[in-house]
N, C-alpha and C positions, 0 to 999 in steps of 0.2 A: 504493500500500500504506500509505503513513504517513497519509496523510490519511483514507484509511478508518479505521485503528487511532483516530484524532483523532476519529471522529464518532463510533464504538463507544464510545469512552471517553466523549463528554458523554454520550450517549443513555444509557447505564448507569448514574451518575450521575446524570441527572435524572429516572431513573425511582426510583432509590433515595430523592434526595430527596424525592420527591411521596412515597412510599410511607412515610418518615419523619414525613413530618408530619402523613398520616393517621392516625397510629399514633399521636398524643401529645395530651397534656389540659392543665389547668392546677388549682390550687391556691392559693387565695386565703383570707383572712380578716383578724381586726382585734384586735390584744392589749391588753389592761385588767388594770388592775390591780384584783384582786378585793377588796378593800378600799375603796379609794379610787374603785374605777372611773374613775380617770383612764388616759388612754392610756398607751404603753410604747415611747415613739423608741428607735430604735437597737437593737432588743433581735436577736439571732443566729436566725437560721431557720434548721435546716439540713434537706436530705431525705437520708434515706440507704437504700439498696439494702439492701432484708429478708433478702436471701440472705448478704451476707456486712459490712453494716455500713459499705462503703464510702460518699464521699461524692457524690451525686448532682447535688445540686443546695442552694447555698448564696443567703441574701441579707441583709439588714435589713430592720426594720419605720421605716415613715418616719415623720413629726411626729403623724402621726394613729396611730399604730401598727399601719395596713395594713399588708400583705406581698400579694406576689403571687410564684407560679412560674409561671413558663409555660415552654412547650416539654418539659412534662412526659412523657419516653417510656412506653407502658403498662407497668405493671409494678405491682407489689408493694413498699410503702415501709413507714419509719419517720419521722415526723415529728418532730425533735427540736427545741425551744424554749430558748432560758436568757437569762437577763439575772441580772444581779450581784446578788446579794440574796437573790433567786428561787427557790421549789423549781423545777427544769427541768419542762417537757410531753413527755412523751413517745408520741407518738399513730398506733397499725396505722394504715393507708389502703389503697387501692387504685386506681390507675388504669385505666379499661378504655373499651370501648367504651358500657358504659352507664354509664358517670362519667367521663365528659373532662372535667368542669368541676364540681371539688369545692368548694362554698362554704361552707367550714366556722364562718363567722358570728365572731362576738365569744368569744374564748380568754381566760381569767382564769387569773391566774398568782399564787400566795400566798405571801405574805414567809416568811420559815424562822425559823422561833422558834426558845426555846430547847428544844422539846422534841421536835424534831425527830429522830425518829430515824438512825442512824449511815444517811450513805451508801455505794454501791459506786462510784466511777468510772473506768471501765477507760480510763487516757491520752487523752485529750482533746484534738486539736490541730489549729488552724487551718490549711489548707491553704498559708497563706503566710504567714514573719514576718519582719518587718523589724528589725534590729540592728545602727546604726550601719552600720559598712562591708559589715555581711552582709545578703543578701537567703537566708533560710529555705525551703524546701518540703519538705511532709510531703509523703513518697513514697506512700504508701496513698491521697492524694486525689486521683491520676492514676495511671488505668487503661492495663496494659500486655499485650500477649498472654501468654499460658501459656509460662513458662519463655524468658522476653526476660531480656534483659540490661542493665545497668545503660545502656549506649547506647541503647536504646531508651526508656527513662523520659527521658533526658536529652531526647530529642527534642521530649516533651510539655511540657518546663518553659517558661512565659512566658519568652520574653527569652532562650532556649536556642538554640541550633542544630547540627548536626553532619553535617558534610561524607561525601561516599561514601567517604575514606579515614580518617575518624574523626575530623578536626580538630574541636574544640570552640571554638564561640565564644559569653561570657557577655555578654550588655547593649555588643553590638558590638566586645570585646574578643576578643582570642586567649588561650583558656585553656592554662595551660605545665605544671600539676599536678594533683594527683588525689591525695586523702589519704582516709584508711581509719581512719575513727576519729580522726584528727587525724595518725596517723602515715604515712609516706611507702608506700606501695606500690610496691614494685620502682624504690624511688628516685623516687618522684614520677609515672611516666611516663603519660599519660596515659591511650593505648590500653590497655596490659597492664591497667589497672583497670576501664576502662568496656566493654573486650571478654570479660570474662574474668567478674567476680563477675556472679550472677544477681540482678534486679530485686526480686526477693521478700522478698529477706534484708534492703532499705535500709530505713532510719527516714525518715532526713531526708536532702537534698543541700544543703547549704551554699554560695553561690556569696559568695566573697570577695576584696578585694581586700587582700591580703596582705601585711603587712610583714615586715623582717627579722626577726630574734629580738633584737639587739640594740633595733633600732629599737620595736618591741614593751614591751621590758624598762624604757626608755629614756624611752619616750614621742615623742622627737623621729624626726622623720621623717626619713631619711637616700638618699629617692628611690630606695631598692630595693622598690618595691611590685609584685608580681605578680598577675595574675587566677587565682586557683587556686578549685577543688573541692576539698571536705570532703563525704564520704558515711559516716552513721554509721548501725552497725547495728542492728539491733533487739534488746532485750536477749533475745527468745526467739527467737533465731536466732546467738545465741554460744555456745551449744553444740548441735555437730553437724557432721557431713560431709557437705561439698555439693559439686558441681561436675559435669563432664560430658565425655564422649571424644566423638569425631566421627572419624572413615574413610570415604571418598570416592574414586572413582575415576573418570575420562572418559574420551572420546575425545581421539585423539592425546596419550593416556600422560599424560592431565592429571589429579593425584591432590591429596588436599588428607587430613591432618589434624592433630586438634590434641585436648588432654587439659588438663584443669582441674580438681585435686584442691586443698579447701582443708579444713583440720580446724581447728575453732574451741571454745575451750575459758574460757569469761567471757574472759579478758583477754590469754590465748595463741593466736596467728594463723600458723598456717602452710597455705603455698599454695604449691601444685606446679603450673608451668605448662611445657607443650612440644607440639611439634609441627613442620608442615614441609608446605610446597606448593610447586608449582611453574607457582600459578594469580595471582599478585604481590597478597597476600595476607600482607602483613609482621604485622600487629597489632601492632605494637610499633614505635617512633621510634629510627632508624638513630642511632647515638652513635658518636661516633669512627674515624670511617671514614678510611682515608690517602689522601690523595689524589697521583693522579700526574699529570704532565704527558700533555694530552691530543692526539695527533695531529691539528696542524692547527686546534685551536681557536679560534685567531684573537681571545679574547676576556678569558684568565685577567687579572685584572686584580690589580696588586700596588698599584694606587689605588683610586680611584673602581669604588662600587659602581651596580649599571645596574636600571631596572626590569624588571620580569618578567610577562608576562600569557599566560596558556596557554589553552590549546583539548582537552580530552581528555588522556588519555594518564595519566586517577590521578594528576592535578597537575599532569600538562605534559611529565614527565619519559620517560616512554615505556617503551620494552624490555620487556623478560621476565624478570625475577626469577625463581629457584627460592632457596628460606631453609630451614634448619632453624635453632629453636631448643628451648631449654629454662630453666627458673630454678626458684629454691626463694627466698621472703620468710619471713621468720622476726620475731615481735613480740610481745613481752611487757613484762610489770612484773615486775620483779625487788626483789623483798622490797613495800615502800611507799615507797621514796623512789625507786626507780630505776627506768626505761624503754627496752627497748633492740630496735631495730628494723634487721634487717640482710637484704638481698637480694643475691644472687649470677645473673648472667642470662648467657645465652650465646646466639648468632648466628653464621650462615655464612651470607653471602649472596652471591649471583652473582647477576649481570646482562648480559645481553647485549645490546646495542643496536647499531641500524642505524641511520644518519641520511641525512639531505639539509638544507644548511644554503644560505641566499645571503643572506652582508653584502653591504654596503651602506656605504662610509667617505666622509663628504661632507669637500672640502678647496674652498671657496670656491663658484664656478660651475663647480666636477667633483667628481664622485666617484669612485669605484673600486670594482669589485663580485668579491666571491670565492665562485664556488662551491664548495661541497665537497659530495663523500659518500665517507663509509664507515663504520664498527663499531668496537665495540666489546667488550669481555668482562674483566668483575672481579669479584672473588672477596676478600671481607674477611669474617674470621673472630674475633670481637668477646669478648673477656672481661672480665666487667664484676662488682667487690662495691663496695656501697657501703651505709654504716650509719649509725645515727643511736644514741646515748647521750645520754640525759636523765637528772640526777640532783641531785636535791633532798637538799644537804645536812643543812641544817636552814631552818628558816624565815626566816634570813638571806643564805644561801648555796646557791648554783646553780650547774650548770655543764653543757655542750650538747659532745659530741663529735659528729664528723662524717668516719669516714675514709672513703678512697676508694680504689680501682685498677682500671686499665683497661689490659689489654692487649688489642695486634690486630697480625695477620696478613695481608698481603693482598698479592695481584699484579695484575697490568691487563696489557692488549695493544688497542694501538688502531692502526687505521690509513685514511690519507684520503687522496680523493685531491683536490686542489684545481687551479682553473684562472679567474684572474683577468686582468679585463678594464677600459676605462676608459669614457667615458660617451660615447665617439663609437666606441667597437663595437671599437676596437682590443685586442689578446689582449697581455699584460703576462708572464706566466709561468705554468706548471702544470708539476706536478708530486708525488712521493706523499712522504709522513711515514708510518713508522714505529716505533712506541714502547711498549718494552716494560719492566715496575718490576717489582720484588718490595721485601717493606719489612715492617715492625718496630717498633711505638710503642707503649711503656710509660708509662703515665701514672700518678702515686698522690701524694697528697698528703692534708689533711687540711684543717679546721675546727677550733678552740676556744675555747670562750665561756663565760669565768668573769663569776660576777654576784653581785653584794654590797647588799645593802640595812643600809640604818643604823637606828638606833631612832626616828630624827627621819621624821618621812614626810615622801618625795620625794626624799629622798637615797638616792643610791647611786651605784654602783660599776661600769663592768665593762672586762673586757680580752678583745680577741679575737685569737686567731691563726692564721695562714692559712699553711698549706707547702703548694706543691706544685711538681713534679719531673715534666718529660717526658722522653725518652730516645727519640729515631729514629735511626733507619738504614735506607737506602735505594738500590739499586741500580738505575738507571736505564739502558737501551739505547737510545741514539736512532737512525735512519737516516734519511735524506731525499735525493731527489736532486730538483732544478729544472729547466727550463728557462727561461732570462730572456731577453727576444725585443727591449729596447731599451738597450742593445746586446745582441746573442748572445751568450749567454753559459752555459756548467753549472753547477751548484751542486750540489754532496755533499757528504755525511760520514756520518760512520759511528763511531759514540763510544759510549763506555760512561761515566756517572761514578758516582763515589758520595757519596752524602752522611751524613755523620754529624753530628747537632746534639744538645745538651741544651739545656736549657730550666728554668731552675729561681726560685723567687722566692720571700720569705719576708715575711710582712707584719702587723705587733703594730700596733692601735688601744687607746689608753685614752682611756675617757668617763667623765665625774663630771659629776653632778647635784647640784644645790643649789636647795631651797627659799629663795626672796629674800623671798618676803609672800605673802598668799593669794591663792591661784590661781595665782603668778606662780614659773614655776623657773629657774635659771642649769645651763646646761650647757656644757662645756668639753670639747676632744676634743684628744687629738693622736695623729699617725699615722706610723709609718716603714715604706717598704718599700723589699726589694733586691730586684734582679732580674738572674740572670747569664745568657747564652743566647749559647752556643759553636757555631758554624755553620762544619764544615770537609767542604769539596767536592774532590773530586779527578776528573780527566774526562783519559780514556786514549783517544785516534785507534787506529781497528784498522788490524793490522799483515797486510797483503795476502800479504806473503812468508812471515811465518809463522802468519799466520790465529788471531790473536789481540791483542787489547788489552793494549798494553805500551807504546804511545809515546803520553808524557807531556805532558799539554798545559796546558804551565804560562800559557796565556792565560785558560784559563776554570778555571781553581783557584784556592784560596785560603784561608786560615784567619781565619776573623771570630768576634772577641767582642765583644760589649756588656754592658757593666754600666752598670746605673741605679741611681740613690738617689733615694727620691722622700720627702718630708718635708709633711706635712701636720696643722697645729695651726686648730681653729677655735673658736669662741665661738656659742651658741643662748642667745635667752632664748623662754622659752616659758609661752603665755598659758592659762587652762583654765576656762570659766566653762560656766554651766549649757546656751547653746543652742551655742555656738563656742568655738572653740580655736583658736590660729594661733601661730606661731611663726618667727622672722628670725635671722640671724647670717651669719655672712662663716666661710669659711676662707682660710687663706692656703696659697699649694702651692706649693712651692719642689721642684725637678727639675734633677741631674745624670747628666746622660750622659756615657758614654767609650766610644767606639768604637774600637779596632785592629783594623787587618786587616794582615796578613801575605800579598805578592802574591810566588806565585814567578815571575813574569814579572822584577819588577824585583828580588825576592833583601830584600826591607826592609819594616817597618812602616809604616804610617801611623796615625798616633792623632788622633782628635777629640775634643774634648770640647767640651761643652754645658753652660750654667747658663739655666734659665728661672724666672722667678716669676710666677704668677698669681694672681689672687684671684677668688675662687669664691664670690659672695654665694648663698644660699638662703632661701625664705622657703615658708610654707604657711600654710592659712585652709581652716578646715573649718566651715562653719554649719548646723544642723539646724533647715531651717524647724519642723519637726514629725519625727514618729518615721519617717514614710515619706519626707520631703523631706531631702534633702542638697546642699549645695552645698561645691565644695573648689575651692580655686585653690592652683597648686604651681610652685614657678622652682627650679632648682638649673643649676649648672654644675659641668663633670667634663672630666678633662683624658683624653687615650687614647695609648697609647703606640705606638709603629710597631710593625710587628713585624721580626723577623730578614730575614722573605723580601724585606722593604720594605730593609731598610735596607744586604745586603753588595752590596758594588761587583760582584758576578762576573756576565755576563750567562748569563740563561736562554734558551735555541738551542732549547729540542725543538720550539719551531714557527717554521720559517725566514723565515717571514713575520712573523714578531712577533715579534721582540726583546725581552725584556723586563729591565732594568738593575735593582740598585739603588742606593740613593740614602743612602751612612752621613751627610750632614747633614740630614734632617729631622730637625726638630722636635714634641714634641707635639703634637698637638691638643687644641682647647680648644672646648668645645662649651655653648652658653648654652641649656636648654628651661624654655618655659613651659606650664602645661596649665591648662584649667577645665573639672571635671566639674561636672554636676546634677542628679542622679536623683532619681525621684520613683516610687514603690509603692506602688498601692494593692491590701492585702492584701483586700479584701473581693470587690474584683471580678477581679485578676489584673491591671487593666491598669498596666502600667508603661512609663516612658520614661526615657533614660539620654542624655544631651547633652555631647559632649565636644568642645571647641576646645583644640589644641596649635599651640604654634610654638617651631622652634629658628635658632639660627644662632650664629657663631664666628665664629674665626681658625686660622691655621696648619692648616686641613681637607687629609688627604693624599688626590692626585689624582695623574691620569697626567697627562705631558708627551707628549705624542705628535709623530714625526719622522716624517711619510710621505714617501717616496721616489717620486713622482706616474711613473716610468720601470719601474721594476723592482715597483713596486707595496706593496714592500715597510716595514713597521711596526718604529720604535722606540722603544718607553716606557719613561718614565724615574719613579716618583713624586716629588710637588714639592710644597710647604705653600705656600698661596695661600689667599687672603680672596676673602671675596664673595659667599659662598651662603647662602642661608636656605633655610625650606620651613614652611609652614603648612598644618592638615590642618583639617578639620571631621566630627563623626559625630556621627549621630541614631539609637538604634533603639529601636524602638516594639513595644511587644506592647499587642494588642487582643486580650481574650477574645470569642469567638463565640457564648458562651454561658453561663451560671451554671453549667457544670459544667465541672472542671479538666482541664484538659487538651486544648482546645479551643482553639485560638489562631490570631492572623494575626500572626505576628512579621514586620516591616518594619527595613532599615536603608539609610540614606542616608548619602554618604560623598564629599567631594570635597578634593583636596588640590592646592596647586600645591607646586612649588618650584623652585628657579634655582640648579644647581650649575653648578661652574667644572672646566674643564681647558683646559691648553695645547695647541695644534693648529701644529705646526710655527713655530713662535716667540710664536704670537700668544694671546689670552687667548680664550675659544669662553667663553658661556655657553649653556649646555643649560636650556631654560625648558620645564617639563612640568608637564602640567593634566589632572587625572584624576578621572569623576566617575563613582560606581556608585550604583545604587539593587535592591535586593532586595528577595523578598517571600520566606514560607513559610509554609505553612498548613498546620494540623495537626487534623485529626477522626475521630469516632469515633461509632458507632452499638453502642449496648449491646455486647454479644459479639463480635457478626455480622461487621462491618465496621469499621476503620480506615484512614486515607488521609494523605500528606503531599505537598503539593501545592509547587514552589516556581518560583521565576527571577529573573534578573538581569540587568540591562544596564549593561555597563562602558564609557565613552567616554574614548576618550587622545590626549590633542595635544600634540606636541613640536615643539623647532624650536630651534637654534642660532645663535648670531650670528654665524660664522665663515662659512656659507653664505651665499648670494646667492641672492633668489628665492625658491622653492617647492623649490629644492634643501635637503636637511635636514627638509620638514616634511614631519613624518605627522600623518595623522588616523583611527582605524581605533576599530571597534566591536565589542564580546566579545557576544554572547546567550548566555542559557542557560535550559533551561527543564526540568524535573523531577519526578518523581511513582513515587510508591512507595503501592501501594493492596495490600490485604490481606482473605481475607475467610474465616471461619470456617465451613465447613462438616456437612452431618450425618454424624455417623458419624465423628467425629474428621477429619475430611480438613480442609486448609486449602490453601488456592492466594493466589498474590501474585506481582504482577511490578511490575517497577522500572523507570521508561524516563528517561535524560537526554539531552536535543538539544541541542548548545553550538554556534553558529556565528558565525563572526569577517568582518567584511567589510572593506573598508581597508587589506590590507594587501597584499606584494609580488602581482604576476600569479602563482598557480599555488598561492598559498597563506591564498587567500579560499574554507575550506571548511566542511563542515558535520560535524559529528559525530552520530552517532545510538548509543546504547549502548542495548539492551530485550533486559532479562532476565525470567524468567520460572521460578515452583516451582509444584510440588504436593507436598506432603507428606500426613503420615499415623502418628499416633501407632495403634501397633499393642498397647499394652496398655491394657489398665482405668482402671491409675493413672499415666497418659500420662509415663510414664519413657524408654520405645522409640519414637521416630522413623523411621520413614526417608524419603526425599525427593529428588525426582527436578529436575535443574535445566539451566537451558538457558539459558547465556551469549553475546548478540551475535547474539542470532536475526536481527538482518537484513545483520548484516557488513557495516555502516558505522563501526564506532572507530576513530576516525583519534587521533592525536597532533599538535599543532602548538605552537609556542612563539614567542613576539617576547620578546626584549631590544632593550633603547633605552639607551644610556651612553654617554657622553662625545660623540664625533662619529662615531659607528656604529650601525647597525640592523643585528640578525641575526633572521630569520625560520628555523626549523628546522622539519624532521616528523621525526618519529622512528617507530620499528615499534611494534604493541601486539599485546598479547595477541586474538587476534581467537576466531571462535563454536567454542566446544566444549561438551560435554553429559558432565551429571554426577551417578551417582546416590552418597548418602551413607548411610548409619546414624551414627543419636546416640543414645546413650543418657545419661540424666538423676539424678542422683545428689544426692536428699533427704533426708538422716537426722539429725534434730532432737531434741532430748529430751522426753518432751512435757511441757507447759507444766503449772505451780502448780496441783493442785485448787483450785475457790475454798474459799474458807475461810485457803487459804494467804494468807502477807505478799508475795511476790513479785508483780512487773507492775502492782500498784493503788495506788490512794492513794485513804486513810480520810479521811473527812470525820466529824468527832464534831458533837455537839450547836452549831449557831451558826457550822456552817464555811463555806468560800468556797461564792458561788453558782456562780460561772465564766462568767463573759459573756467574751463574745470566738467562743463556737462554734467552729464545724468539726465534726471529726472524731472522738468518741467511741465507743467498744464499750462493750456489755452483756451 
């Protein structure tokens, strides 16, 4: 069956192609200048589509002042000409089967005097523009289906790409934001903006790499840079109500909908979004969730983090979701100095999962293997506002609010059964875990960011301050009983604890800027922060005679505080010339710690304290070969603090096989990265390339200490601050255009990383050495209306292997495929059909968990009015009932292999209805949307994109 679907698909395909390219012509000729009759390098060509002014096809005239188009689709055009100076050409054509090859000979083009009459030009904009750390795209010069969504324009962007559960990544980065105008949408969140506003409404997508506000304000770079989206709208689509409801219903009671109301008023943004499935279908980035101890995990680590490489399952993670949610974002300007931007969202989501897991724990020339299965089921119910206040006092004075609060809700019930074994086939212990939470975490704090400029340029001012306050509570059930077979032996209990911790920390920077000489500025910072975080557990043995939890067990209670003072003063001086910038300085970071904890085992405190100093040099180097070439190199170091769960002494039991301790002497972490980007864009033809090498490495890095009990089989970690690891990564990604019209592309990225982390392995020092190398493709096309296609795949290769093992004991070798295609095609009579097919399969790894995935879904829809507002569509998920889920982690001196359950084949019909109500746009004659050009004005070279 697949391999017939596999020949169907080229066969169709290459018939479309052949049929495409009998279908297309070319367009050539040679521009002069009508005066001089000298040639015309360089000058903009664009073709644009007669029907609606989009851009078809773009190029240059070379040294001779040719041009050629080819692969010209038959149709109906506008030929538009400009070069700087120039009245533009503006020239009907037609492509057909008795003109596939228009040779419109020598074009003369005449200088604009002064008596030139006034011109019209309705926005004019090149498909791509380049700005410093921004790469530009005009959204109009990439063609999307009827009422697509801003995720689908993203898809057509060079250097774009977006995963089946929405993840964004820009020029081989992970995008973290998505802004609306420059302001935050539902807090930044990426999905809620690119699933939700429709494609129509966009001007431009701004892809940035973004600094703080301070840093911004400041100029110095402070290594908070993020990869974000900026999508702004078109001014004649700021006023009007748009969006869209959907209701769906399947087999086996699988329903989906959801509602997108937004009213937009010039500079006032409100958007209504909700809805609710129980098809794992989040649209939205899960924030805040509590987490409980998992029955049987075998893995939660209070050190060392492990890598992760999945096979299906919408990430890896598996289960079955059911969500509702809903939010209201609210955005305006308030008077002319103020801006005020605030969203409220809300989430209920459950999940039920089923697993099969087998570690793997290598301890020299043996290991130890545990299988487990069993379930899952949690339910966190998420409230979230968070806002943004911008306010320009006067043209000296500025200030940035940013409050926040997040409350949630949630319980869990898991339970496993486990049965571990050693590597000569002997049975060590089995046995089931039990565990049941409910819980409670308030989180609200805030941002603020006062900024001062002085009369002298380059002086200024600012101070920022940072509160924020968590507040859990936690009630936990554990139950487990064992059997241990070297000696014989049972193991039980039966405990309830609770946990109650806050969490709170308060943190003022000031920075001053001082011009030294030209070009050259002195910056000076210093920083304090407190941080207090009260962690008291109490854990109650249940009482058999009277069938409740009452006897106190003062072995695993205790009351722990930490307070920190952390003190941070540094010095920047920073360089600014016309093609580079770069700038160097030290900080120095001085760190007091005081840990008490309060054991009623022993009835008395114990206090530690800690003084550390580090010095934190930074430096940055930014060069601009040219407007589309950039090069940056960047070093900073940053210290990280433990957390609470790391640091009290009380052990965590809910999984009897892993112990997990902690550990009130660590120490900070201190972490050194260095990066060099190099991008380069060329707007004329899309293709671009983005080159980035990073490496980091430290001291005091927290890790687990690990105790295995090679008898009883049994795990206990402890975290411990150790030297010795580094890690270096490499990425390349490439976008090639397919063609001179946008939207057209083969985006490639290449990616290999090693590194050499440390932990303790029953006294001794393991390092963990892993080498990981991916190469991807995606291909993205489109045939006029009719037909669109994304084509993509990936091959990930992982080698690990630790020094505490002997042998080929500890080393893995295993390989991820993926391969995918999403095809679409426009039918007569309003009808559209498209289906989607990804095949992911992993080989390499444990016996029984070297599988294949297949997911192939499949619509046909049907706008059933005139003015294509009513939808409805019929859909069919998992038509061949191959989704599987599988996952590896690799950490420390462990491999776990999982599958977990997925949503497997159900069918679903929906209605959508489509909601466009616009104002309508300026008569001409009006001042709105144009720009006058009088007697002697710009010519506008650069082309693209203009209306008439």
């Amino acid at each position: 069956m697949k391999k017939l679907i596999q020949v169907l698909l080229v066969l169709g395909l290459g018939i479309l192609h052949a049929q495409a390219q009998s279908q297309q012509g070319k367009i050539k000729g040679q521009l002069t200048d009508k005066a001089t009759k000298e040639a015309m390098p360089s000058a903009t060509i664009v073709l644009l589509n007669a029907k609606d002014s989009t851009v078809a096809l773009t190029t240059l005239t070379d040294t001779k002042g040719n041009f050629e188009l080819a692969a010209v689709p038959f149709g109906a055009y506008r030929l538009y000409i400009s070069f700087l100076g120039f009245k533009p050409v503006n020239r009907p054509l037609t492509v057909d089967a008795d003109h596939k090859e228009l040779a419109l000979g020598n074009i003369t083009m005449e200088t604009k005097g002064v008596t030139l009459s006034t011109v019209e030009i309705l926005e004019e904009k090149p498909p791509v523009v380049v700005k410093k750390d921004t790469v530009e795209f005009n959204a109009d010069a990439f063609k999307t289906r009827e009422n697509a969504v801003v995720e689908d324009l993203l898809k057509k962007l060079p250097g774009v790409t977006v995963d089946r559960d929405g993840a964004i990544t820009a020029h081989g980065e992970n995008v973290t934001k998505v802004l609306v105008d420059g302001k935050p949408f539902f807090g930044g969140d990426p999905k809620l903006a690119t699933k939700n506003l429709p494609a129509n409404i966009i001007d431009k997508v701004q892809v940035i790499d973004r600094k703080s506000d301070q840093a911004q304000f400041t100029g110095i770079d402070d290594g908070q840079t993020e990869k974000t989206i900026n999508i702004t709208i078109k001014k004649d689509k700021k006023k009007g109500i748009f969006g869209r409801a959907t209701a769906g219903y399947g087999t086996d009671d699988r329903f989906a909908a959801n509602l997108s109301l937004n009213v937009f008023r010039d500079t006032k943004q409100i958007s209504l979004l909700g809805g609710g499935n129980n098809v794992n279908n989040l649209g939205y980035s899960m924030q805040d969730q509590i987490s409980f101890a998992s029955a049987g995990g075998g893995g939660g680590m209070r050190g060392a983090r492990g890598m992760i490489s999945n096979l299906g399952g919408g990430g890896g993670g598996g289960g079955i979701t059911r969500n509702w949610n809903t939010g209201l974002n609210f955005s305006d300007q308030i008077g002319k100095k103020a801006t005020f931007t605030g969203s409220y969202f809300f989430n209920d989501t459950k999940t039920s999962t089923e697993s099969n897991s087998r570690k793997q724990t290598f301890v020299g020339d043996s290991f130890i293997v545990n299988n487990n299965n069993g379930g899952s089921l949690s339910d966190n119910a998420n409230n979230r506002f968070q806002g943004r206040l911008e306010y320009n006092i006067d043209s000296m004075h500025s200030l940035i609010f940013e409050p926040n609060l997040s409350i949630t809700n949630a319980n869990s019930h898991s339970q496993t059964n486990n049965i571990s074994y050693n590597n000569l086939g002997d049975t060590l212990n089995k046995g089931t875990t039990i565990n049941d939470g409910t819980g409670q975490s308030i989180n609200y704090g805030g941002n603020l960011l006062l900024r001062k400029r002085f009369n002298k340029r380059g002086r200024s001012m600012s101070l920022s301050i940072n509160f924020n306050r968590s507040e859990n509570d936690q009630e936990n059930i554990n139950r487990s009983s064992y059997t241990f077979y070297n000696p014989d032996s049972i193991s039980t209990f039966n405990q309830r604890n609770t946990v109650n911790s806050t969490n709170s920390s308060i943190r003022a920077n000031l920075t001053y800027t001082e011009p030294l000489w030209r070009d050259n500025y002195l910056e000076l910072n210093y920083g304090i922060t407190r941080s207090e975080n009260n962690n008291n557990k109490y854990t109650y043995d249940f009482n058999d005679v009277k069938g409740e939890y009452d006897a106190f067990n003062d072995s695993l209670s205790n009351v722990f505080t930490n307070t920190t003072f952390n003190h941070r003063g540094g010095i920047n001086i920073r360089t600014v010339k016309l093609k580079y910038d770069y700038s160097f300085g030290v900080n120095l970071i001085y760190n007091n710690l005081n840990n008490v904890n309060y054991s009623y085992l022993k009835q008395k405190d114990t206090t530690i304290t800690q003084h550390t100093l580090n010095f934190a040099p930074q430096a940055n180097f930014n060069y601009a070969f040219s407007r589309n070439k950039r090069l940056s190199i960047n070093y900073n170091g940053n210290t990280t603090q433990p957390t609470v769960q790391q640091l009290a002494p009380v052990p965590d039991n809910s999984n009897p096989l892993y112990i997990q301790l902690g550990n009130p002497d660590l120490k900070p972490s201190y972490d050194n990265r260095i990066s060099l980007h190099y991008h380069v864009v060329n707007p004329d033809n899309y293709r671009s390339i983005m080159t980035q090498v990073s490496g980091s490495f430290g001291t005091n890095k927290i890790v687990n200490s690990i105790t295995l009990d090679p008898k009883s089989g049994r795990q206990t970690v402890k975290p411990i601050n150790v030297n010795g690891y580094f890690s270096v990564d490499a990425r390349v990604s490439n976008s090639w255009p397919l063609s001179k019209t946008p939207g057209q592309n083969l985006n490639t990225m290449s990616y290999a990383s090693y590194n050499r982390d440390v932990n303790v392995t029953s006294g001794k020092i393991n390092y963990t050495n892993r080498l990981t190398i991916t190469q991807s493709a995606n291909l993205s096309y489109f045939y006029k209306e009719l037909f669109d296609a994304g084509v993509g795949g990936s091959v990930n290769y992982s080698r690990s292997n630790n020094t505490i093992s002997t042998g080929n004991i500890g080393l893995t070798n295993y390989f991820d495929y993926n391969i995918n295609a999403d095809i679409n095609f426009n039918l007569p009579l309003s009808f559209m059909i498209g289906t989607d097919i990804t095949c992911t399969m992993n080989r390499g790894r444990t016996p029984g968990y070297n599988l294949t995935s297949t997911m192939w879904n499949a619509n046909i829809s049907k706008y059933i009015t005139k003015k294509k507002d009513a939808m409805i569509k019929v859909q069919a998920f998992d038509i061949l009932r191959q989704y599987i889920s599988v996952s590896r982690t690799v950490a420390d001196n462990y491999i776990i292999d999982t599958q977990n359950n997925v949503l497997q084949q159900y069918f679903m019909v929906s209605f959508t209805y489509f909601l466009n109500k616009f104002a309508a746009p300026t008569p001409r004659g009006g001042r709105e949307g144009r720009m006058m050009f009088g007697p002697g004005g710009p010519g506008g070279r650069g082309g693209g994109m203009r209306r008439f």
